[in-house]
N, C-alpha and C positions, 0 to 999 in steps of 0.2 A: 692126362692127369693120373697119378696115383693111387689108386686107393686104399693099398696097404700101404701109403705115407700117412694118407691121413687117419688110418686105423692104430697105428704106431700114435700118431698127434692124439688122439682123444684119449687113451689110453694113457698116457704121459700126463696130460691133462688131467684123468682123476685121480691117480694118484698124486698130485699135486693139491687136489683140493681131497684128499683125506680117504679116496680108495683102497684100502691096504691089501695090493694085489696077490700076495703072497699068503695072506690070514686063510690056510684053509680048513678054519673052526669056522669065521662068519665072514662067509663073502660077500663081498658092498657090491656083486653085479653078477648076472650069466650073460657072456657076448657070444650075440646070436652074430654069424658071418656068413653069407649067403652072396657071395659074389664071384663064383667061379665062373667060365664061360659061356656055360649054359645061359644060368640066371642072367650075367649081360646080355646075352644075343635076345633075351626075351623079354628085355626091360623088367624081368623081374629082381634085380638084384637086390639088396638092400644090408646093413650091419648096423651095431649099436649093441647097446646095451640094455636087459629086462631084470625083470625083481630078481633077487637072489634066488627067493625057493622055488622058480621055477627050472624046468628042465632046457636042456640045451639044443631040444627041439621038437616039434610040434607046437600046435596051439599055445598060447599064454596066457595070462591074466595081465592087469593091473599098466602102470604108466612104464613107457618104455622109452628112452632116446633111440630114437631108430634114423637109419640115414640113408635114402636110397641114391646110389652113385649112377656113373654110367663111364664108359672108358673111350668116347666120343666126341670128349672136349665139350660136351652139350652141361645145361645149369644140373645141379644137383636139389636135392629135396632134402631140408634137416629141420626134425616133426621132435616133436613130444608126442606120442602117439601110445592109445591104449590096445591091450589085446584085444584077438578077436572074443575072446572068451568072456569078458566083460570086465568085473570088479570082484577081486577078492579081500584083495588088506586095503587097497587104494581110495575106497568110495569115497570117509570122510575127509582124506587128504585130497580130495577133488571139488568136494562143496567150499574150499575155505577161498574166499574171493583174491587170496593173497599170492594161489598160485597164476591164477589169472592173471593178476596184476603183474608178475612179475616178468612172465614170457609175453604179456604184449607188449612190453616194452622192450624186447628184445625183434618182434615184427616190425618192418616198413612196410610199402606199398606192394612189395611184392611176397608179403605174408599174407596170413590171416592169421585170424584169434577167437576161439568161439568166444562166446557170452557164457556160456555154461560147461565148466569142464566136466561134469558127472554125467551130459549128456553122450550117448552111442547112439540115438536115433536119428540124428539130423545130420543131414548127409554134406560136402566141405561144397561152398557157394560155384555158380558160373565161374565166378573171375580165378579162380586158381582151375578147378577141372577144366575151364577154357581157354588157358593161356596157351596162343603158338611156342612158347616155348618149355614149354612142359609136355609137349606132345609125343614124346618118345618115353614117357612113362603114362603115360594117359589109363594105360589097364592095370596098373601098380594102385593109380591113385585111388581108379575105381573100386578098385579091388578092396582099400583103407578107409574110404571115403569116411564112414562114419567112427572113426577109430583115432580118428587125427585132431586133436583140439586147438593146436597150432602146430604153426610147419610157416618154415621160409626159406626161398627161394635162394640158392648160394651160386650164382653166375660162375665164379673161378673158386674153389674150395682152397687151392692152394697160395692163390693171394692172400697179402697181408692181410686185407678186408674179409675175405672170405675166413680165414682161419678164424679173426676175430671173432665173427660173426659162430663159426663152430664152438669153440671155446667158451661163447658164453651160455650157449644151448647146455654144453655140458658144464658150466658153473651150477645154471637154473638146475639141473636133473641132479649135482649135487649136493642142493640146497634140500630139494625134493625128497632125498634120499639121506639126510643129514651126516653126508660123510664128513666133513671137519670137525677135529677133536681137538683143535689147538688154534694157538694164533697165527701160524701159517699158513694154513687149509684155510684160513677164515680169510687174509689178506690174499693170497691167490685167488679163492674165488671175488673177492670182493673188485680185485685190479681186473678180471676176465668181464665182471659186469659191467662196470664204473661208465666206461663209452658210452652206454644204451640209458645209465641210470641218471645222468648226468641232469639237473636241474637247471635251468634254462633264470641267471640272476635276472628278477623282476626289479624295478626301483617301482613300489607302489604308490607312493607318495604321486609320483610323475604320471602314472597311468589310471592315477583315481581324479586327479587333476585335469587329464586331457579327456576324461570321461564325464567330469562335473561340465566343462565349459559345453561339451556336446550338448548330454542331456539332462543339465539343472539341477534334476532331481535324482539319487542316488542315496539308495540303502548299501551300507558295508554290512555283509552278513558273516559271521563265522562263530568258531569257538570260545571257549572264554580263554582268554590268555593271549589271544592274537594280534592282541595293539589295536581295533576296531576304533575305540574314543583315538588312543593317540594319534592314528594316521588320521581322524577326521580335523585334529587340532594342527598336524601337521599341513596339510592341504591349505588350510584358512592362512594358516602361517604362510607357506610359498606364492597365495595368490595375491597376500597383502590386504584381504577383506577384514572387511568389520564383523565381528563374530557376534552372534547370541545362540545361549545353550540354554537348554532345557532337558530335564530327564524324565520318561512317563513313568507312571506305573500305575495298580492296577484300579487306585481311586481316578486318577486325572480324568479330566470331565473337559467339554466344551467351555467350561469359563473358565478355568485351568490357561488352556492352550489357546482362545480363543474373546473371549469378551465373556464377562459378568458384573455382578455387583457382590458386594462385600461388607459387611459391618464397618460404620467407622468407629472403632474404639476408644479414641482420641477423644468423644464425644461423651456427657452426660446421658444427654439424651437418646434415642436410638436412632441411628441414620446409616445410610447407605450411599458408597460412592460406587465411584464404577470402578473398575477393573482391568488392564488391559495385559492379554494376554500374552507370552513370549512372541507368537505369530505375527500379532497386530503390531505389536513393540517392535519386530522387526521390517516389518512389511509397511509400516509407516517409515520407519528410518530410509529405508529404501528407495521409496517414493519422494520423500525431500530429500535425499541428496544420491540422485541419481546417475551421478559420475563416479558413485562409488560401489566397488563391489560389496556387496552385504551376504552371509553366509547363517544360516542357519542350523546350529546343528540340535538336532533329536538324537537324543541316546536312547536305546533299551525302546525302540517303536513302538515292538509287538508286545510291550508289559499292559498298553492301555487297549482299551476296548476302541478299532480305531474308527467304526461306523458314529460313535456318541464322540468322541473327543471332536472330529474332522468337519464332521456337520456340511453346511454346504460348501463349503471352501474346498472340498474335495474334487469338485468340476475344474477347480482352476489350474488342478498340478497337470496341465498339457505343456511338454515344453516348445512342443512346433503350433501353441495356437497363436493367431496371428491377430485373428479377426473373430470379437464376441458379441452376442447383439446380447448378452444375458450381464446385469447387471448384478454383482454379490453384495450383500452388505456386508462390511467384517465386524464394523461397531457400528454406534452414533454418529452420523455424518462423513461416516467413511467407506466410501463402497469401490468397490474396482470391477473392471471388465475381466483381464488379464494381471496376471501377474507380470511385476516389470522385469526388464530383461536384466539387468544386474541383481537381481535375488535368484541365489539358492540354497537346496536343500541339502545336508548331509545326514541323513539318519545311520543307525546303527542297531542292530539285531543280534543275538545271541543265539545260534543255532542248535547249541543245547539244553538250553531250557524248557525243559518239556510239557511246563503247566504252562507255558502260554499262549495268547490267543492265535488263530492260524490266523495267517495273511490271505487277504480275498483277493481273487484274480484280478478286480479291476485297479485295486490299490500296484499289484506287480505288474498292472498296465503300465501305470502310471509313471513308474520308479525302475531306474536302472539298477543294476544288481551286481555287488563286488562282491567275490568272495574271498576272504580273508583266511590261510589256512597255516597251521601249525609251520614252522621254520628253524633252521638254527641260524643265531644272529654272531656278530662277530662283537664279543663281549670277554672281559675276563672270568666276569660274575657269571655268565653263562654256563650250566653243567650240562655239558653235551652228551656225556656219557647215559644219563640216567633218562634225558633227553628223548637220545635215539633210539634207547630202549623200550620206552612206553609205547614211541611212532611205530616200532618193527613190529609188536603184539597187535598196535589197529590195525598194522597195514595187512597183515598175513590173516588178521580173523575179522575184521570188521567188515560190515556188508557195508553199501554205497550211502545209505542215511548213517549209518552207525560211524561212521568217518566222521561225523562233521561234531562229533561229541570228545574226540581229542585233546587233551590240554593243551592249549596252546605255550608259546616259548616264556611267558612271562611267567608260568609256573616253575622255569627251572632259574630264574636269576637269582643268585643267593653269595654271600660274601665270604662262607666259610662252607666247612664238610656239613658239620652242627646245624649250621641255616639251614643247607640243603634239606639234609635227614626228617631237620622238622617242619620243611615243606613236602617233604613225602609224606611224613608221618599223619598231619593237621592241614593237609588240604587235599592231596593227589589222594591219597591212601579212602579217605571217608568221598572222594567223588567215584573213585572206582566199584566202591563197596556200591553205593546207589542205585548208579545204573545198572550194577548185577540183581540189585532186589528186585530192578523192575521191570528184570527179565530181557536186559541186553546184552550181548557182547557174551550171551552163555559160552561158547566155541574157546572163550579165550580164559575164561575165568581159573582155570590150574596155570595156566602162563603167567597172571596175573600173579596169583598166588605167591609162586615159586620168584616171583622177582621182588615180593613186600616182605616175604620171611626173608629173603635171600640178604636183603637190604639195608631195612629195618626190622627183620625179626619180630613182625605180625602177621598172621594169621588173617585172610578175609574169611574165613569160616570157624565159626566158634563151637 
C-alpha cells in the first residue's frame, strides 16, 4: 500500500473541504510526516495534520488527525488524536459533547470513542491495545495511548471503504478546524460524512404499536414539538381500539382520574352524586366488552402529583401479572384483581418541562419508555432550513439531558416565510431565551444569538 497515495488523498481532501493550501498568511494545518524507513521498520511511522501555530516538529499541543501507516499490507490506525503537550487553544473545543458525537459515529467495532475528549489521563481500553491485529504498532499505541480520544481501525486504506472511512476523519478534523467558507467546502464535507451520518427511517407509529401489544403500558416521552399526543392518537387509530383521553395537570387529584363525588348542581338542594373517573370509565368499558381493544391515553403524566392521582390502582400496572390474590376496589361495587388483557395505557411526558414532578422508579418499573426526538418530516410546510439549524447548535453544544430540550419538528411547520419568522420570533426565540436564564445550554448561547439577529434581527441579550 501507498502511503504517499494516501498522503496526496487527504490533502486533496482538505482542500476540498476549505483547506487553502497555498494561504501562507493563515495556514488551516502543519503536516507532520514521519514515515521514512526508519520510522517503518520501527513501527514508529505516523503523518497527518496538527494546529496551524504549531511547529513542524517536536512536541505539540491541541487536536491533531494523525495516521499511523505501515508498508506491510498490515491494518492502519486513523485517530483524532491530541498532543503530547496537552491543551492549548483546544480545551473548550473538546468539552463540547458535539465533537464527541460526531467522531463516534464515524467508529464501528473496530474503533473506540472516549466519553470524554478533554480527558489525557485515561489510557485507550484492552480491546484496541489488545487487538492481534494491531500488534505491529503495539509501541506506537502505547506510546499515544492517552492522547487518542478516538481512532479506527482501517484494514485496506486504499479500498473504497477504507478511503471513505479516511475521508470522513478528515471531513470531522475539518469541521473541527472550520475550514469551509462556502457552500462547496460545506457539501463536500457533508457528502465525506453522509455514509456514517445516515439516520436509520424509523416508522414510529408501528414500533410504538409493537411495543404497546408487548408491554401495555407505555409513556411516549420527548420534546415539545415531537408529535408525542399525535403518535399516541395515531397507534389508537392503527390498532382500531376504543380511545379515552385524559389530560393531567398540576390540580388533578384521585377523584379526577379515579372515583369521587361531586355537587349535583341540577339540584335545589344540596346533594352529591358520584363521579367516575377517565380510568374507571375506561376500565369498566373494558371489562364489558372484552373483545374489544380499549386504549387509554394520559397526556402530560408527570404534570400531576402521580403518588395522590394513582392511589392503589398503582399495583395493577403489572403487565406480565397473571395471578392476584389482592383484591382493588376502583369505585362502588367495582373491584378487580388485574387489569384485563385488552386495556392499555398510552401516557405521554414532555421532557422539557422543567417544573415538573420527577417520575419515581417504581412508576418507570412499571411503564415502557418511547423516546420521541426532534425529526425532519417530509412536508411542504416544513422549514427545514431553520430546522436543522437549531438541531446542529443542540447537537454540537448540548450535553446528554440538555438534548431532550430541542424543539421539536412541529415548531418549524409554517405556510409562508412570515408564519415562519413569527414562529421564531413568538415561540422558538422566548423558549431559547428561558432555558438560557436558567442557566442552560450556556456553551451555545453566542451561536444562538448570532442565528435570532441573523434571522429575525433580535438580540437574546438586551
Amino acid at each position: 500500500m501507498s502511503i504517499e497515495n494516501i498522503r496526496q488523498f487527504i490533502k486533496e481532501k482538505a482542500e476540498q473541504f476549505g483547506a487553502k493550501i497555498n494561504n501562507e498568511v493563515n495556514k488551516p494545518y502543519v503536516e507532520r510526516n514521519n514515515t521514512g524507513q526508519e520510522a517503518l521498520k520501527d513501527n514508529g511511522a505516523y503523518f497527518g495534520f496538527i494546529h496551524p501555530e504549531e511547529e513542524t516538529s517536536g512536541p505539540f499541543h491541541d487536536f491533531s488527525l494523525t495516521i499511523f501507516p505501515n508498508d506491510q499490507g498490515k491494518p492502519w490506525l486513523v485517530c483524532l488524536g491530541i498532543g503530547s503537550n496537552g491543551f492549548k487553544n483546544d480545551y473548550e473545543l473538546a468539552t463540547y459533547p458535539g465533537l464527541r458525537r460526531l467522531f463516534s459515529k464515524l467508529t464501528n467495532e473496530k474503533g473506540f470513542c472516549k466519553s470524554d475528549f478533554s480527558d489525557i489521563e485515561t489510557s485507550l481500553p484492552k480491546s484496541i491495545t489488545g487487538r492481534p491485529d494491531l500488534q505491529h504498532i503495539k509501541n506506537t499505541i502505547k506510546t499515544y495511548t492517552k492522547f487518542l480520544p478516538t481512532c479506527q481501525i482501517v484494514d485496506n486504506p486504499e479500498s473504497e471503504g477504507g478511503k471513505q472511512i479516511i475521508a470522513a476523519f478528515v471531513a470531522g478534523y475539518a469541521k473541527v478546524r472550520e475550514w469551509p467558507s462556502n457552500k462547496d467546502h460545506r457539501k463536500a464535507v457533508s457528502e465525506s460524512l453522509e455514509p456514517f451520518l445516515k439516520i436509520e427511517t424509523i416508522d414510529e407509529t408501528e414500533e410504538v404499536k409493537n411495543l404497546l401489544n408487548e408491554r401495555k403500558y407505555i409513556v411516549l416521552q420527548g420534546p415539545p414539538g415531537t408529535g408525542k399526543t399525535r403518535t399516541a392518537k395515531s397507534v389508537t387509530d392503527k390498532i382500531g381500539a376504543k380511545t379515552f383521553f385524559t389530560q393531567f395537570h398540576a390540580e388533578t387529584s384521585f377523584s379526577d382520574f379515579i372515583f369521587g363525588i361531586r355537587p349535583d348542581t341540577t339540584n335545589q338542594e344540596l346533594r352529591y352524586k358520584e363521579y367516575l373517573g377517565s380510568f374507571t370509565e375506561a376500565l369498566k368499558y373494558a371489562v364489558e366488552h372484552n373483545t374489544e381493544k380499549v386504549i387509554l391515553i394520559i397526556d402530560e403524566i408527570n404534570r400531576a402529583n402521580l403518588s395522590n392521582v394513582l392511589g392503589p390502582i398503582f399495583y395493577l400496572f403489572e403487565h406480565k401479572m397473571d395471578v392476584s390474590n389482592v383484591e382493588i376496589e376502583i369505585s362502588p361495587n367495582f373491584k378487580v384483581k388485574k387489569l384485563p388483557d385488552n386495556f392499555f395505557v398510552i401516557a405521554t411526558m414532555n421532557t422539557a418541562d422543567r417544573s415538573l414532578a420527577v417520575v419515581d422508579f417504581a412508576l418507570r418499573r412499571r411503564f415502557a419508555w418511547y423516546t420521541l426526538k426532534p425529526k425532519t418530516i417530509n412536508s411542504r410546510q416544513f422549514i427545514e432550513e431553520d430546522f436543522s439549524r437549531i438541531q446542529e447548535i443542540f447537537d454540537w453544544y448540548a450535553s446528554s439531558t440538555e438534548l431532550t430540550l430541542q424543539p421539536g419538528q412541529g415548531y418549524f411547520i409554517a405556510n409562508s416565510e412570515d408564519e415562519m419568522k413569527n414562529r421564531i420570533r413568538y415561540e422558538i426565540f422566548p423558549l431559547i431565551k428561558e432555558y438560557l436564564q436558567e442557566g442552560l445550554l450556556r456553551n451555545a448561547k453566542e451561536e444562538f444569538n448570532n442565528y435570532f439577529l441573523t434571522r429575525i434581527n433580535l438580540s437574546l441579550f438586551e
